[in-house]
C-alpha positions as a Markdown table, in Angstrom:
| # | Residue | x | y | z |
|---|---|---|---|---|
| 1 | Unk | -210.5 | 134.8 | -56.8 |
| 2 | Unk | -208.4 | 132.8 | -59.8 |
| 3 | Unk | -205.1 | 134.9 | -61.0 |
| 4 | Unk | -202.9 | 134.6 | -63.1 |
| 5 | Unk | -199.7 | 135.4 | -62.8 |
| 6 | Unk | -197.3 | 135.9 | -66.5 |
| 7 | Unk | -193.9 | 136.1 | -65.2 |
| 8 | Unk | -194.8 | 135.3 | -61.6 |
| 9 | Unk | -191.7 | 133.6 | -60.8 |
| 10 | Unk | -189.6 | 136.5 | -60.9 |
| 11 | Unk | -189.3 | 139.8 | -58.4 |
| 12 | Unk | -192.5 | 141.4 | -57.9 |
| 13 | Unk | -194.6 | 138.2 | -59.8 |
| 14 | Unk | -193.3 | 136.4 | -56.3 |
| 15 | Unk | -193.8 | 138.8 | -54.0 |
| 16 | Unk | -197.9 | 139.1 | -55.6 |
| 17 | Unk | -198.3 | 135.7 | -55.7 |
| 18 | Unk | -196.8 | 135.4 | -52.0 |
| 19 | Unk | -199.4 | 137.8 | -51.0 |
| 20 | Unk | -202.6 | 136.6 | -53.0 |
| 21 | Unk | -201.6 | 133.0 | -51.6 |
| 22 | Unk | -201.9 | 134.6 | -48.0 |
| 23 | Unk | -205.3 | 136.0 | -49.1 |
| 24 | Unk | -206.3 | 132.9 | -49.7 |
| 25 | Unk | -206.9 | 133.2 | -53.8 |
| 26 | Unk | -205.7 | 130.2 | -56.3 |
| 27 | Unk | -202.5 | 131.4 | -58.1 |
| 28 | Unk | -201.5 | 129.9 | -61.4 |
| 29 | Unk | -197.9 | 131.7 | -62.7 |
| 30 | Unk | -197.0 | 130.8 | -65.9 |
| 31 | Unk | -193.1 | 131.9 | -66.5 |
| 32 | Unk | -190.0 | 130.5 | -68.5 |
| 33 | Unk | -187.5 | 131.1 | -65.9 |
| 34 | Unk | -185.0 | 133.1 | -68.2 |
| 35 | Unk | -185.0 | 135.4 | -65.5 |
| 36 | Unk | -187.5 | 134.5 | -62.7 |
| 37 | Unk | -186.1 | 131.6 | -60.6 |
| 38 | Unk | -186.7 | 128.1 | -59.5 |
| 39 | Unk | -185.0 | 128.3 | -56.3 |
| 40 | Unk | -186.8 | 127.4 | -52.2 |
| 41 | Unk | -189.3 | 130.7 | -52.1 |
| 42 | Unk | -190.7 | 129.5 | -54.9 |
| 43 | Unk | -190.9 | 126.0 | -53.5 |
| 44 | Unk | -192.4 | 127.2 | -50.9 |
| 45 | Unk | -195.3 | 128.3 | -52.5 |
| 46 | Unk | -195.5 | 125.4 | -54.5 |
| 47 | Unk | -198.3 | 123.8 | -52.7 |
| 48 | Unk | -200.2 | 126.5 | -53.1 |
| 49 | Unk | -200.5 | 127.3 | -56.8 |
| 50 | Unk | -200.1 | 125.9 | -60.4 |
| 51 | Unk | -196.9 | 126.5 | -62.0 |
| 52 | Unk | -196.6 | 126.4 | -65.8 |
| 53 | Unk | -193.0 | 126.6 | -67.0 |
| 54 | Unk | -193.8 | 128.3 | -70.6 |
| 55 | Unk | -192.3 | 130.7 | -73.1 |
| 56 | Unk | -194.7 | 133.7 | -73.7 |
| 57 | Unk | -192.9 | 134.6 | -77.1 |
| 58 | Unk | -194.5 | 131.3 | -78.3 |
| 59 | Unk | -198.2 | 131.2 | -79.1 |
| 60 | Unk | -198.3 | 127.2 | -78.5 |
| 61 | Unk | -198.5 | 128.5 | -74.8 |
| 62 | Unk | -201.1 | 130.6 | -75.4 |
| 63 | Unk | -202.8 | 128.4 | -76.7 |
| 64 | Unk | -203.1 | 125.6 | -74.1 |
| 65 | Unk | -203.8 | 128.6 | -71.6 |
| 66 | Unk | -207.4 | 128.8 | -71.2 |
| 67 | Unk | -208.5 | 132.5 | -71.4 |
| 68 | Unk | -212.0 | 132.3 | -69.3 |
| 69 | Unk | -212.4 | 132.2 | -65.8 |
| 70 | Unk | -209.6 | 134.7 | -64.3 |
| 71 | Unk | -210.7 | 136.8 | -62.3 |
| 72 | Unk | -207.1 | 138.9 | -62.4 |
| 73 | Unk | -204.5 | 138.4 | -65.0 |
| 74 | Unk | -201.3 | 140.2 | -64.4 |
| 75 | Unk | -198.3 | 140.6 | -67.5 |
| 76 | Unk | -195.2 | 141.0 | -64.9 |
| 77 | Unk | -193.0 | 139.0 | -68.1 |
| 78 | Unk | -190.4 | 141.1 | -69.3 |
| 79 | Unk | -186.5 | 141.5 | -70.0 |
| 80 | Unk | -185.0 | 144.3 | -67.6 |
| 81 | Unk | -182.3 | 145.3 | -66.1 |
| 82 | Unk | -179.6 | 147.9 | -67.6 |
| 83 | Unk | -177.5 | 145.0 | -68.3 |
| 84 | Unk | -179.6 | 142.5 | -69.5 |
| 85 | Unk | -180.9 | 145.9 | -72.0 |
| 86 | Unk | -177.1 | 147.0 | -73.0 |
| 87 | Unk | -176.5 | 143.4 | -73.7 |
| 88 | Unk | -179.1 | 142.4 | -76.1 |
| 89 | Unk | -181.5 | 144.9 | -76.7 |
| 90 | Unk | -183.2 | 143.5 | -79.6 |
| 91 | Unk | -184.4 | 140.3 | -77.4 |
| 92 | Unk | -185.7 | 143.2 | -74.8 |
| 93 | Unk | -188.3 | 144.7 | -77.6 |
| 94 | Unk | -188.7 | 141.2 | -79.2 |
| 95 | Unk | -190.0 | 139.4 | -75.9 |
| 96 | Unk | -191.5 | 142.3 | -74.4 |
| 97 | Unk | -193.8 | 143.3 | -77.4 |
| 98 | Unk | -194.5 | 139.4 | -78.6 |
| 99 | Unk | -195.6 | 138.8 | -75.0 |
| 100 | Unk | -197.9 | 142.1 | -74.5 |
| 101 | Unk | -199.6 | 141.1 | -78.1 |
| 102 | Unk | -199.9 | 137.8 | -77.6 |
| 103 | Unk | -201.7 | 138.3 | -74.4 |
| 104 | Unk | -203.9 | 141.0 | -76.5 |
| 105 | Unk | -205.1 | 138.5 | -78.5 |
| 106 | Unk | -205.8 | 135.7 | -76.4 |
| 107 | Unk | -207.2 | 137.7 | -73.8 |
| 108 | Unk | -211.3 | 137.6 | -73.2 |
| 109 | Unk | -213.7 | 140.1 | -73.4 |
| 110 | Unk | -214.9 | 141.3 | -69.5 |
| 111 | Unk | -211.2 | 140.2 | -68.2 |
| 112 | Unk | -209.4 | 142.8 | -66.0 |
| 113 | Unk | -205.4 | 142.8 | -66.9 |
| 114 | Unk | -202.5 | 144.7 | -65.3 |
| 115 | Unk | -199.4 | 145.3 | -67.2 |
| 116 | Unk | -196.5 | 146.8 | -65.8 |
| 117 | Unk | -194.3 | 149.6 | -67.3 |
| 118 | Unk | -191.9 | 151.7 | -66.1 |
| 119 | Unk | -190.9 | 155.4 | -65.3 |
| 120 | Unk | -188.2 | 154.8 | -68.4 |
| 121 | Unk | -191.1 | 155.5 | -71.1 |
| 122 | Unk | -191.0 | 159.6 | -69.6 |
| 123 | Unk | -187.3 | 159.6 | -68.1 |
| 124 | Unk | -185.8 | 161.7 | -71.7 |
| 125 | Unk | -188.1 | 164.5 | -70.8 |
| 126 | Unk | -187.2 | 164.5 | -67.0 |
| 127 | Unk | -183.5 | 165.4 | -68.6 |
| 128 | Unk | -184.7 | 167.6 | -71.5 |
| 129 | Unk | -186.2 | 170.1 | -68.6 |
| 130 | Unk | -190.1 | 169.6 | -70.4 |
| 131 | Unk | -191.1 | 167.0 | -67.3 |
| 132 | Unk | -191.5 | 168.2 | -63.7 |
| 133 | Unk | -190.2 | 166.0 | -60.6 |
| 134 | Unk | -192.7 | 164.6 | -58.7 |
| 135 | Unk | -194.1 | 163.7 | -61.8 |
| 136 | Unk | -197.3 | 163.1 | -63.1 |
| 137 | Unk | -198.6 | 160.7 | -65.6 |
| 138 | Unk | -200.0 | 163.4 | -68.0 |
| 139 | Unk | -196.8 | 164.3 | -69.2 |
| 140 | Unk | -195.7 | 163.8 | -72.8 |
| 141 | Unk | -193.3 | 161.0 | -72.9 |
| 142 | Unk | -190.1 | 161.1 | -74.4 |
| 143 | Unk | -187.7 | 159.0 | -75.8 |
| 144 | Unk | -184.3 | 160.9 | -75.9 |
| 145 | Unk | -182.4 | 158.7 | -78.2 |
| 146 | Unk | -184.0 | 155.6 | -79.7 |
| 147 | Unk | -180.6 | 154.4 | -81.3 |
| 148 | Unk | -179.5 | 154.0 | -77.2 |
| 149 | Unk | -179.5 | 150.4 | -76.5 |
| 150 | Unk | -181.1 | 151.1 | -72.9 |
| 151 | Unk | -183.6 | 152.6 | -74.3 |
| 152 | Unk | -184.9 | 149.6 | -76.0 |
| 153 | Unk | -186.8 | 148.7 | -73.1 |
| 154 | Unk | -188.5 | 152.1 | -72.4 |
| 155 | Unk | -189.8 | 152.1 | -76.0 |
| 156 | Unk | -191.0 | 148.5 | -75.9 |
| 157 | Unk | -193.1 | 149.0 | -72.2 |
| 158 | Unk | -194.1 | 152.4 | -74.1 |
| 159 | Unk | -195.6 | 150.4 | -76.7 |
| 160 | Unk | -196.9 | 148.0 | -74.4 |
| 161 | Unk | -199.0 | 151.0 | -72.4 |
| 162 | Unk | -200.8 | 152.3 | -76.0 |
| 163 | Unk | -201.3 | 148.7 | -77.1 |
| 164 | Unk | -203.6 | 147.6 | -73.7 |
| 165 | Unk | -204.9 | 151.3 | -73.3 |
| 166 | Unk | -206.7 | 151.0 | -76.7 |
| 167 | Unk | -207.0 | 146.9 | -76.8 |
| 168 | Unk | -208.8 | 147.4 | -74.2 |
| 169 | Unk | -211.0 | 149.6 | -75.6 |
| 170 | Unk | -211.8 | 148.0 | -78.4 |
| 171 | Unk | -211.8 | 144.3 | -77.3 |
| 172 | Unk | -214.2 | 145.4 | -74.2 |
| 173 | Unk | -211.8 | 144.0 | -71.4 |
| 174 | Unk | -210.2 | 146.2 | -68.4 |
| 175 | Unk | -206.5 | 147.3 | -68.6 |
| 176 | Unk | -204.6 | 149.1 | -65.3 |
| 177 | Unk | -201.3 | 150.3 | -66.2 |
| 178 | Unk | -198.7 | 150.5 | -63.6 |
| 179 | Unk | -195.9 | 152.8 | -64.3 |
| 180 | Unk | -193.0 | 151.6 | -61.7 |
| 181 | Unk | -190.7 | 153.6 | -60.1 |
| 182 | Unk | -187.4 | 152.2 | -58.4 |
| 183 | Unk | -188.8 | 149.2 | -56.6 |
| 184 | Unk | -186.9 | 147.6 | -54.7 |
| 185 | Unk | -186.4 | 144.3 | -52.3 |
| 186 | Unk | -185.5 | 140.5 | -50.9 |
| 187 | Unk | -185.0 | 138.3 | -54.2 |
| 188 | Unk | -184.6 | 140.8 | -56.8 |
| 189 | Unk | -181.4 | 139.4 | -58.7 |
| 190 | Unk | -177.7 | 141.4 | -58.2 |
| 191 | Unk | -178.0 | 144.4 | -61.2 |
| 192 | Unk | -180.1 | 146.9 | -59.1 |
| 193 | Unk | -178.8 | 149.7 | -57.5 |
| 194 | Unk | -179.8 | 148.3 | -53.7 |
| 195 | Unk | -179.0 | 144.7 | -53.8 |
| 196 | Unk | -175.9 | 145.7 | -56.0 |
| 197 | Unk | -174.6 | 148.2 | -53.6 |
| 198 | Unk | -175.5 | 145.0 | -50.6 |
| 199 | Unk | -173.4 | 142.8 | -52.1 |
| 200 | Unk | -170.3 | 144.8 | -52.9 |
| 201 | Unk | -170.9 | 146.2 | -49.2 |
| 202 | Unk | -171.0 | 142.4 | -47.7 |
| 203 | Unk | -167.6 | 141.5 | -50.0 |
| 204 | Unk | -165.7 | 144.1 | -48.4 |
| 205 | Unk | -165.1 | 146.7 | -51.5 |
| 206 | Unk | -163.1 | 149.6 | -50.2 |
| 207 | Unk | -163.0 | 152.0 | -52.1 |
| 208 | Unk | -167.1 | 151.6 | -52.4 |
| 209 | Unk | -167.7 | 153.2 | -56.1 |
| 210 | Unk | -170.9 | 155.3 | -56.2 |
| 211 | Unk | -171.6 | 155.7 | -60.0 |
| 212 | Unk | -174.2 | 158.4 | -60.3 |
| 213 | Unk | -173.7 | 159.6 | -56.6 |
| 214 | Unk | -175.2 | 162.9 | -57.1 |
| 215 | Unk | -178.6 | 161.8 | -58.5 |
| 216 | Unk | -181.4 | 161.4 | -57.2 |
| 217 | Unk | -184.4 | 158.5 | -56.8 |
| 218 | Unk | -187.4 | 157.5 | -55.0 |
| 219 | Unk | -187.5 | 154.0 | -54.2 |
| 220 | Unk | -190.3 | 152.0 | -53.3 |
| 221 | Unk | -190.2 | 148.6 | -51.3 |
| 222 | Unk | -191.5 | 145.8 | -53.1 |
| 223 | Unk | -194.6 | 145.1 | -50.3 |
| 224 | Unk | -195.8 | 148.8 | -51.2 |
| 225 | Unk | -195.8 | 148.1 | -54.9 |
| 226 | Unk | -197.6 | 145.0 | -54.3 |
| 227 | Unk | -200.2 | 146.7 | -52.4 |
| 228 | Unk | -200.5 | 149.6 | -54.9 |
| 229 | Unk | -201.3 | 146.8 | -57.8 |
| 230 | Unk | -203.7 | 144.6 | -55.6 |
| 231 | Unk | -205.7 | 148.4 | -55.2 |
| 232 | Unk | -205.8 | 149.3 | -58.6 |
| 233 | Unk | -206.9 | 146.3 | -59.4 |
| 234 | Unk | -209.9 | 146.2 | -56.5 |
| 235 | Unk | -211.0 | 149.7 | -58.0 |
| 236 | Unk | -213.5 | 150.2 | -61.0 |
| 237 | Unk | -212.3 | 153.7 | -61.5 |
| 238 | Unk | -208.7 | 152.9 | -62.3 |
| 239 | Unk | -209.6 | 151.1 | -65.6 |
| 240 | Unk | -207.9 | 152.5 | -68.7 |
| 241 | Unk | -205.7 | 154.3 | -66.6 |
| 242 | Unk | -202.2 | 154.8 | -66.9 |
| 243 | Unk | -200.8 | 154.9 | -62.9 |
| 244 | Unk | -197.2 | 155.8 | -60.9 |
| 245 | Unk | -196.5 | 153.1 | -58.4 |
| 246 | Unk | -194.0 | 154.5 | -56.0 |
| 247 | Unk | -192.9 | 156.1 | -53.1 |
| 248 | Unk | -192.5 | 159.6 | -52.6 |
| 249 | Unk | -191.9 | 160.5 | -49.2 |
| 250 | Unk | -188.6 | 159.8 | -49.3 |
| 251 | Unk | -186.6 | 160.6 | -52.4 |
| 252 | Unk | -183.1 | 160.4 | -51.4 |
| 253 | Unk | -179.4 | 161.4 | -53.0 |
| 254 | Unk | -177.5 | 158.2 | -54.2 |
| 255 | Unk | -174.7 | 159.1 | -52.5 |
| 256 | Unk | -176.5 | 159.2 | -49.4 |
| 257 | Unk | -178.0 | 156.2 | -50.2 |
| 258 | Unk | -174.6 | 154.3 | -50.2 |
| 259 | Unk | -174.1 | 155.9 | -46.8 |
| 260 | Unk | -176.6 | 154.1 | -45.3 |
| 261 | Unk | -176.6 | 151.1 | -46.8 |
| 262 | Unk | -172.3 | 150.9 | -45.4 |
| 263 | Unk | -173.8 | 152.1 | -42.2 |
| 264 | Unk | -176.5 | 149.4 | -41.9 |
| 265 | Unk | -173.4 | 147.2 | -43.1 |
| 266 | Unk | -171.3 | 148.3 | -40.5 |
| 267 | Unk | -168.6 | 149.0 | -42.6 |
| 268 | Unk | -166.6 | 152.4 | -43.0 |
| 269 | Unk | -165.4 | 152.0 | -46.3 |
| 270 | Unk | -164.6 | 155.2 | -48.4 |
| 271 | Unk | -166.7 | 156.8 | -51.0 |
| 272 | Unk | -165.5 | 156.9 | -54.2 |
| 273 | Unk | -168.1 | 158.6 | -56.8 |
| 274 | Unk | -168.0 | 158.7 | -60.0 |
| 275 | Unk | -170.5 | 159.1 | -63.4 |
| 276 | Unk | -173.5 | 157.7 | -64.0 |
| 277 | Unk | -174.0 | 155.1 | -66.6 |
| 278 | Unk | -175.0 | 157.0 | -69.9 |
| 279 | Unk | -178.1 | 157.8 | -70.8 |
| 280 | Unk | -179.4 | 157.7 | -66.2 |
| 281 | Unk | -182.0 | 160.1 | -65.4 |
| 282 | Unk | -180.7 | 162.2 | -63.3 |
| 283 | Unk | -183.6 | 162.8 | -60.9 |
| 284 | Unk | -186.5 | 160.7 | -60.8 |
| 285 | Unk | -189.8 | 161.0 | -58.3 |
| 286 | Unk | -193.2 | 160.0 | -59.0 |
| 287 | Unk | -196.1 | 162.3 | -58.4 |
| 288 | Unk | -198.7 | 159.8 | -56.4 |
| 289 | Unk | -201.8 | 162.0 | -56.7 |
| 290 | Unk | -203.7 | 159.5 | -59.2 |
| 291 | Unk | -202.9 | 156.6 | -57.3 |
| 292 | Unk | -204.5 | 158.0 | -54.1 |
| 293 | Unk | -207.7 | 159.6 | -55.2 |
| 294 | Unk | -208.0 | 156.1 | -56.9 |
| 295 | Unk | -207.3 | 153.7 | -54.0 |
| 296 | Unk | -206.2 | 155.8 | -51.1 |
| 297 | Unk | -202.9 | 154.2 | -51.1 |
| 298 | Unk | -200.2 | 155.5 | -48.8 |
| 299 | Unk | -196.3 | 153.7 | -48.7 |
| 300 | Unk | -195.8 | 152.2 | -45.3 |
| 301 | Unk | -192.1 | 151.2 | -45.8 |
| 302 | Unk | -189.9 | 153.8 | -44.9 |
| 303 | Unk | -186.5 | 153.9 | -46.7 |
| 304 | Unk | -184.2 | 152.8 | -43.6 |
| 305 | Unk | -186.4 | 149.9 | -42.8 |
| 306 | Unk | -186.7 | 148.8 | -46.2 |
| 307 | Unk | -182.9 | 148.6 | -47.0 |
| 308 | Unk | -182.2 | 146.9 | -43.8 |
| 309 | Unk | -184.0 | 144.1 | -44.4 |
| 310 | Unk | -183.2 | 143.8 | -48.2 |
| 311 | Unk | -179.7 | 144.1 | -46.9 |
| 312 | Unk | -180.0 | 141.2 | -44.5 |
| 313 | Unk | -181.5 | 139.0 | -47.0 |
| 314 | Unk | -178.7 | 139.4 | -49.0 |
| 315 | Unk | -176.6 | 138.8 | -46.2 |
| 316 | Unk | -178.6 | 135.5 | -45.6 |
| 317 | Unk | -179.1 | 134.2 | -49.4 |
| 318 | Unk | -176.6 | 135.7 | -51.2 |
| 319 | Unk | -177.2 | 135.8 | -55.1 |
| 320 | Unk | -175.8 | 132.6 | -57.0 |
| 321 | Unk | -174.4 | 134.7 | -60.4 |
């Protein structure tokens, strides 16, 4: 099988192409490294694939991509992270929607593409009371306050979802729609909530602040998510489907998070709680009964395991800011 990978150099592009590579399919990633990294686990893999170093906002890359002859094609490309939103969130809709419609034009008829999106596109309605938790994807999605700058990327992976779902249609080529939900693992930059929380834990911070402590999430280690996308993309039925990747055996109180993640630190630091960042969901769970009539797919990575070893990669790497 030949994939490609648009923002494979980054978090969960790696951790696919990590996986395809051990499957023994040829990889091409295509990424311009704005937030995706050049660093040794991507050397390591090197060897193995075709790396294209390329902005996706600019057609010129599009057009010295060939579009025949993938047999996958995955959009992973996007600007994320609270921060990153808050900072600039007019480059958030900018690159995300130039790279979703310039991937709808060049794409192929027959192709089969995965775009990911996020939980964000529904989270308003999880706090207006009108969404239930687990939640499904056939709930209306909401957008509580489009003049929030955080909320630049909800509405810009919202767009993204309508764009392929009816592209697709039209232009005769499969779309699978991942929603994510809290995903989490090794190599995933400092401004999420687990790798955040390991690094303040590994610097000693006493008091150990805990915005948001009485919320609650559902995270999902990276190698689940992986295998969730590699089944929807296996399965015929999932096309033109919109699809929660998580993990909801375990959703867990951030507060009791941060208690295990000092315990697996081995520190005893104090607590210190305080409000969550405007405009956080306050609960957030995904229902999973699409995903497994679809594939079958259960999470194997329970919560405690799964922060461990993100933890000790931290511990071990570190995250150059």
């Amino acid at each position: 099988m030949r994939a490609l990978l648009l923002g494979g150099a980054g978090f969960i592009g790696l951790h696919l192409a990590r996986r395809l590579v051990s499957q023994g399919h040829e990889v091409t990633i295509v990424d311009d490294f704005s937030r995706g990294r050049q660093d040794a686990f991507l050397d390591e893999l090197r060897p193995s694939i075709d790396l294209i170093s390329g902005d996706l906002t600019d057609p010129a890359v599009w057009a010295a991509l060939p579009a025949e002859g993938w047999d996958q094609i995955f959009l992973l490309a996007a600007v994320v992270g609270v921060r990153n939103v808050e900072k600039d969130p007019a480059r958030v809709v900018r690159v995300n929607t130039l790279s979703a419609m310039h991937l709808l034009d060049w794409v192929a008829p027959g192709s089969r593409v995965f775009f990911a999106s996020t939980s964000e596109v529904y989270a308003g309605g999880v706090d207006a009371g009108i969404v239930p938790v687990p939640t499904p994807e056939n709930i209306p999605a909401q957008i509580s306050d489009v003049t929030a700058p955080r909320f630049a990327y909800a509405v810009s992976k919202l767009l993204g979802e309508a764009a392929f779902i009816h592209t697709s249609r039209a232009r005769g080529f499969d779309a699978v729609v991942g929603r994510f939900h809290n995903v989490y693992g090794p190599r995933m930059g400092a401004d999420h909530v687990i790798p955040e929380m390991s690094l303040r834990a590994l610097n000693g911070s006493d008091p150990f602040a805990v915005p948001g402590a009485d919320q609650f999430r559902a995270f999902c280690h990276v190698d689940d998510a992986v295998s969730a996308i590699l089944l929807l993309m296996s399965t015929p039925a999932a096309s033109g489907q919109i699809v929660h990747i998580g993990n909801d055996r375990e959703e867990t109180n951030i507060g009791d998070l941060a208690k295990l993640l000092l315990r697996i630190a081995g520190t005893s630091a104090t607590l210190a709680p305080s409000d969550a960042p405007a405009g956080s969901v306050a609960r957030r769970c995904p229902d999973l009964t699409l995903l497994r009539s679809l594939t079958g797919y259960e999470p194997t990575v329970p919560l405690e395991e799964g922060v461990r070893t993100t933890f000790a990669w931290y511990k071990e790497h570190g995250w150059p800011r």
